[in-house]
C-alpha positions in Angstrom: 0.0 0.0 0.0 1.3 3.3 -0.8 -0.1 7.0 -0.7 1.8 9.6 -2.1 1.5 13.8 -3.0 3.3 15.5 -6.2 2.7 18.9 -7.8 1.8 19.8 -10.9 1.2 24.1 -11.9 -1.0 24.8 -8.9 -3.0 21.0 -8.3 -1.7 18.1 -6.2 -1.6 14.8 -7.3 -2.9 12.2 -4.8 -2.6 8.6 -5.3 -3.4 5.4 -3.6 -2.6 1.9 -4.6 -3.6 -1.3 -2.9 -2.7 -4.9 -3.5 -4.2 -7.6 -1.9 -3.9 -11.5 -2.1 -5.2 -13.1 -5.6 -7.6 -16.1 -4.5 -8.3 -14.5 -1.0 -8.9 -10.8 -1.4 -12.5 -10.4 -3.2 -12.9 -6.3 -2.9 -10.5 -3.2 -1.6 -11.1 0.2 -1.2 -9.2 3.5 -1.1 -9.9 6.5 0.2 -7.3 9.8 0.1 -7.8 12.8 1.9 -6.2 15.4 1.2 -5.1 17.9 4.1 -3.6 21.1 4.5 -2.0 23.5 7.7 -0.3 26.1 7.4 4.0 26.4 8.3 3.0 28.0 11.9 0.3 25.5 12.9 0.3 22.1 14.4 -3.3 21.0 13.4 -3.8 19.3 9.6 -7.6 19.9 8.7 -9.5 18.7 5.5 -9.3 19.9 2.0 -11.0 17.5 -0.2 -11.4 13.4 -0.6 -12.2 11.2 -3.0 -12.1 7.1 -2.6 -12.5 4.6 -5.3 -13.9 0.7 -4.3 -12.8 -2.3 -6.7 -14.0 -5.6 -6.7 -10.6 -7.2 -7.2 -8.0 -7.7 -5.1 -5.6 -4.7 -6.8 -6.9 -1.1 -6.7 -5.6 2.2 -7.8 -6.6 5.6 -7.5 -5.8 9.3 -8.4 -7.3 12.3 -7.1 -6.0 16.1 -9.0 -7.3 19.2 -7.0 -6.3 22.6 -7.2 -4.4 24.0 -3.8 -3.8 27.6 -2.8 -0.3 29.1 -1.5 0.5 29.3 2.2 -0.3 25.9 2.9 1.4 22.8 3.5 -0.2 19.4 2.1 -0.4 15.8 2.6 -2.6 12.8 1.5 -3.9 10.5 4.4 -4.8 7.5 2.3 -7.0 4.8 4.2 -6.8 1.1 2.5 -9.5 -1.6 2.9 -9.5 -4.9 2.4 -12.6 -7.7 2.1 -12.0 -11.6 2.2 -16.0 -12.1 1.8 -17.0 -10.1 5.3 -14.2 -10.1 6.6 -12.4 -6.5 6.6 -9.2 -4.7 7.8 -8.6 -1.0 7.4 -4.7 0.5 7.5 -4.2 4.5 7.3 -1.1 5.8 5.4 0.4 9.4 5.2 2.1 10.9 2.8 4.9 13.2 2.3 4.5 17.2 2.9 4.7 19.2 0.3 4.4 23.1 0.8 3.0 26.0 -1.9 
């Protein structure tokens, strides 16, 4: 699993990708949120999300939004897996990347 932030002329990039077990893994799901604060704060609040559900056992994902200077971002991707009813649910974090 991997979630990651780039930068392209004034949007951000956020991507999620999720591979599960062939045979085992029936569906996965990936949700990115992307957050911002500013350099001075210690709080990260939302900005926008978007999450994509597959019935597979690989997913991928890619979110573009436009982002405003003075900020600092990063993607908080959250990754779920299905074996039938069965679930589990992992949170990764990206890099920062500051406008």
């Amino acid at each position: 699993m991997a979630g990651s932030v780039g930068s392209v002329s004034r949007r951000v990039i956020c991507e999620g990708v999720i591979t599960g077990y062939s045979g085992i893994t029936t569906k996965v799901k990936i949700e990115l949120y992307l957050e911002r604060k500013t350099a001075s704060s210690s709080t990260w609040s939302a900005y926008g999300s978007s999450s994509k559900t597959v019935n597979s056992y690989i997913g991928a994902h890619q979110y573009i939004k436009s982002v405003t200077s003075g900020y600092q971002y990063r993607v908080r991707a959250v990754y779920t897996a299905w074996s039938g009813s069965n679930s589990e649910s992992m949170t990764r974090y990206s890099g920062v990347v500051s406008y």
